[in-house]
N, C-alpha and C positions, 0 to 999 in steps of 0.2 A: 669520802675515803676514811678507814679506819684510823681513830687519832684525832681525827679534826673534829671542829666543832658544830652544831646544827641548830637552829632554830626552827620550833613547828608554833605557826601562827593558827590560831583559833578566832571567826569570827561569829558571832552568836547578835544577841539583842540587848538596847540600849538598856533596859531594865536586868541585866545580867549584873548578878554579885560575886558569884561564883563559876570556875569552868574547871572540868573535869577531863584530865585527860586518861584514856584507856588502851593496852596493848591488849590486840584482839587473841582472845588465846591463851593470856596470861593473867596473875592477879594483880602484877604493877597496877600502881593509881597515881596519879600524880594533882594534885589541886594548885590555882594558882585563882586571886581575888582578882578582879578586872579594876580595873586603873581607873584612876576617876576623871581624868582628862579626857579618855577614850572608851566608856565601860562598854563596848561591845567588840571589845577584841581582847585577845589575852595571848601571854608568848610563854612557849614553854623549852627550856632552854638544855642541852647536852653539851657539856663540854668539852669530852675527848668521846669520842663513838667508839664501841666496840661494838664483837658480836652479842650481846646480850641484846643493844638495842634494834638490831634488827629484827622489822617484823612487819606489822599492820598497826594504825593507831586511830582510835575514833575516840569524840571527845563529845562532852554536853554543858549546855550551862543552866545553873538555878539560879533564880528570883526569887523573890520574898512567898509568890503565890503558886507558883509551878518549878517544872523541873523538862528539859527540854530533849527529844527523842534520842538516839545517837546520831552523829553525822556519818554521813559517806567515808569507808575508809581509808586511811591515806597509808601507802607500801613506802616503808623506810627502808630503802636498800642499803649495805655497807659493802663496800668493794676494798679490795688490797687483800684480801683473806688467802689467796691461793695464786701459785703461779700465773705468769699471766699467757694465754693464748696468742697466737699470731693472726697476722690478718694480711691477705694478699690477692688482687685484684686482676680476673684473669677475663680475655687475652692481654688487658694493658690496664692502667689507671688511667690512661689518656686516652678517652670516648669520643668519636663524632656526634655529633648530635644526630638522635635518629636509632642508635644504634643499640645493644645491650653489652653487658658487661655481669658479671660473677663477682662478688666476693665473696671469700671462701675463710674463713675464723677453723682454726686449726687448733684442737685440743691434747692434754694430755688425759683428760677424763673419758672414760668411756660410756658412759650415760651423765643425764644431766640434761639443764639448759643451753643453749648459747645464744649471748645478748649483741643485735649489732646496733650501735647509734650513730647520729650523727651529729656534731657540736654545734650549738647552736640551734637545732631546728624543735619542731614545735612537734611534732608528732612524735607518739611513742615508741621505745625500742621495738626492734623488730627480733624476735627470738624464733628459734628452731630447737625441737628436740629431734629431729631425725638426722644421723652419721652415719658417714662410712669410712672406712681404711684410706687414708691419704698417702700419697708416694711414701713419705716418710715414715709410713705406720702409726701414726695418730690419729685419733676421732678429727673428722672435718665436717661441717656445716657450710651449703654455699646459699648467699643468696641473691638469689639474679635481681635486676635492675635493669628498667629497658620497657619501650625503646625508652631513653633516658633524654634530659633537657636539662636548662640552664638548672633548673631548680635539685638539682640530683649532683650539682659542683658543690666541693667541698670536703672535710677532715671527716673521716669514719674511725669509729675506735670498735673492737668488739670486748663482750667479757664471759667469764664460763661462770658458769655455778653449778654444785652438784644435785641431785637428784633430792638428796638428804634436807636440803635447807636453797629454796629459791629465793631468800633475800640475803645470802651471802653469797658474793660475789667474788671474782678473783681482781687480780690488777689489772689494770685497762691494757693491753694490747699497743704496739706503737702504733701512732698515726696512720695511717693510711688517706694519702691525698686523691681524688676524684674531680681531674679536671676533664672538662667538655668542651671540643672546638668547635666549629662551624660558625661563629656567631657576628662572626667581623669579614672582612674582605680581606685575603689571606696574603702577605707582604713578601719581600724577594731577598734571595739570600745568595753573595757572592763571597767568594775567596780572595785574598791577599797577600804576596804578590799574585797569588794563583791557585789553582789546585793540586798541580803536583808539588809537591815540597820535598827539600833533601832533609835525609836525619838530620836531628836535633837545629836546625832552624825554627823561624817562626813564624805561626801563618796569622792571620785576622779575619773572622768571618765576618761578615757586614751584612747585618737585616735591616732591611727598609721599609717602613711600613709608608703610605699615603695618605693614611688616616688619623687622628690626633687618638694614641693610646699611647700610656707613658711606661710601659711595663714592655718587657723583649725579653723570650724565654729560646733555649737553644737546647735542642736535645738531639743527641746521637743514637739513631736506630741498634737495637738490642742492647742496648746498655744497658746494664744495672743499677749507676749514680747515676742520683739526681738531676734533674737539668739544670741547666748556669740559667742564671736570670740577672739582669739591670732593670732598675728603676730609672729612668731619663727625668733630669729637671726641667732642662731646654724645651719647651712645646710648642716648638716653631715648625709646622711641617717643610717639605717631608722628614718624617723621624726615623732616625738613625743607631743603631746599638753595636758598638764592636768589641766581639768577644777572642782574646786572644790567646792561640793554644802554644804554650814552649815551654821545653824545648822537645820538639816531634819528633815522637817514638811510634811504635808497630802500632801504643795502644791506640792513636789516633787516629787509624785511618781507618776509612770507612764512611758509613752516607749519615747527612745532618740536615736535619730542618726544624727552622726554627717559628716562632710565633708570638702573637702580639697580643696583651690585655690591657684591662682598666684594673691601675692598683687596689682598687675597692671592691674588686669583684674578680677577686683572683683567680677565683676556678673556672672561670668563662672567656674562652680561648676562641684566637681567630683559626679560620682555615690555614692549615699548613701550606706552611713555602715550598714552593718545587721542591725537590730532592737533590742535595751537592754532596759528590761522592768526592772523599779527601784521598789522594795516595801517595802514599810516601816512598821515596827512594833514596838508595846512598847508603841505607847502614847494611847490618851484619845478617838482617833476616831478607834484606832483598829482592835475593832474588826466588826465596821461596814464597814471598807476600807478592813479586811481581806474577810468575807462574799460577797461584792461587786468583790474581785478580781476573789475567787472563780471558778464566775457565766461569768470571763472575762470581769466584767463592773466596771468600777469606782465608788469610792465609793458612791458621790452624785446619782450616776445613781441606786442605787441598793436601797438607801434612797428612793429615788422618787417610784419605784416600789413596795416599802413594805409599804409608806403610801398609794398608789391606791389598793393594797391586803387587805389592812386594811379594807379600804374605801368602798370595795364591799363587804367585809364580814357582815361589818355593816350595810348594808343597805338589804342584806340576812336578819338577825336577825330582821331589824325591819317590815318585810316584813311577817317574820313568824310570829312575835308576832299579828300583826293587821290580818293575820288567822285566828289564833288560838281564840282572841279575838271574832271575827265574829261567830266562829263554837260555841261559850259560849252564845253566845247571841242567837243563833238560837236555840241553845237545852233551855234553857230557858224559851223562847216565846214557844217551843214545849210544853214543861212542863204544862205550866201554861193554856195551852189549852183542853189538859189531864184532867187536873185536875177543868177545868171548866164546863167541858162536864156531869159529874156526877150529878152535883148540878141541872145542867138545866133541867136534866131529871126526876129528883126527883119533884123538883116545878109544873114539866106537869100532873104527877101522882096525886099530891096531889088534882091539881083543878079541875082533873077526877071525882075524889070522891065527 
């Protein structure tokens, strides 16, 4: 990150006196004597990075009777330069094993790089330069994954850089977690006292796993936050985690299942628990969230469909009424023709005479 500080290790030969370090491109030089303790290594030190130092660096070293080739060279990247991108994992960040998944690094540059990583892992970023228009109007990069496995759980960051300079980097992107289930024997999940519950009481859901995992994750389908998760000390089967929701509003209702890991390997998830649908009654949304459940749909979803019900009936009504108007005014104008027709016939008779 830019600011911080770097260290580039150089290792060469024990007859090494001197080593040379080089930015590829530029006329920096930088020398430093190899240590006598160690003389075939030598460290070259930066102590706040900026972008100057970003680039490519090869290095050599001399001996008293030679002078030694350059080495392979090494990409000094500096990140925090430029806003930072987003990062979002579609259809879910919670993968079956087996299955694929999209992640999609969302820019505000319109040409350029984008870098995705992953922490920790041993292979190199994965970049795209090909974008298109995101809902939001932004460059977007996606890049799939899949079918994906245990080894694919885990923290993604992405980063941009522009076209102009590929070792300045932007800010990393928040986290993005990549967890994977399938991998355990999938545990049972009940409610407490029950599943229907009155406004603002309180319920307990209770995951049970069979198997010795000390970790219990609880997530509510379509949600947006997070999942609740407990660590268990107790590792006395069967194992037990109760997550308690109060005091119960609209937000809570709806369907939950939950899942079991090993603390040390947190992104590798058991099969999901059945499905427990929570529903609430007693308060002031009631009886539009009972009607909604009814019909299998949540309650906003059942609102939005009874205002478009509304909305077409209304515009039926005002549809008939400019008819019915229309058919008033045509018998009308018929009328008035009727009864004109009489007079004009009379008048001709008269000038007969």
């Amino acid at each position: 990150p830019k600011g911080s500080p770097v260290t580039l290790w150089c290792q060469g030969s024990p007859q090494a006196d001197v080593y040379r370090l080089y930015k590829v491109g530029d006329s920096g030089l930088w020398e430093d004597e190899a240590t006598q303790d160690s003389r075939n290594t030598a460290r070259f030190h930066f102590e706040s990075l900026s972008s100057r130092h970003a680039g490519r660096y090869q290095f050599t070293y001399q001996s008293r009777n030679s002078s030694s080739r350059r080495s392979d060279p090494l990409a000094l990247v500096v990140t925090g330069l430029y806003t930072a991108p987003s990062l979002s994992a579609h259809p879910n960040p919670v993968v079956a094993s087996g299955g694929n998944v999209s992640l999609s690094c969302s820019s505000q540059f319109w040409s350029g790089t984008l870098y995705l990583l992953k922490e920790g892992g041993a292979e190199p970023p994965r970049r795209s330069t090909w974008r298109k228009f995101g809902n939001s109007g932004r460059r977007e990069a996606l890049f799939p994954l899949g079918p994906v496995n245990a080894s694919h759980g885990g923290t993604y960051r992405c980063y941009d850089s522009p076209s102009s300079d590929p070792y300045l980097w932007s800010q990393p992107s928040d986290p993005l977690h990549l967890q994977v289930t399938g991998m355990y024997q999938k545990p049972s999940l009940s409610a407490h006292p029950g599943t229907s519950v009155s406004w603002g009481e309180n319920v307990t859901l209770q995951c049970l796993s069979e198997i010795v995992l000390d970790t219990f994750h609880l997530f509510k389908e379509g949600s947006l936050a997070p999942a609740q998760n407990l660590r268990l000390q107790d590792m006395v089967a069967p194992l037990q985690a109760n997550f308690t929701l109060s005091p119960m509003t609209s937000a809570h209702h709806g369907t939950y299942r939950c899942y079991t890991s090993q603390s040390t390997s947190p992104y590798v998830l058991s099969n999901p628990s059945d499905p427990l649908q929570l529903l609430i009654s007693g308060g002031s949304e009631d009886g539009l969230m009972e009607s909604g459940l009814q019909r299998g749909l949540p309650w906003y979803l059942s609102l939005l469909i009874g205002v478009s019900v509304a909305f077409v009936l209304l515009l039926l009504l005002l549809l008939f009424l400019l008819i019915r108007q229309r058919q008033r005014q045509r018998g009308q104008d018929t009328h008035r023709k009727s009864a004109a027709a009489p007079s004009v016939a009379k008048d001709r008779g008269q000038q007969k005479r």
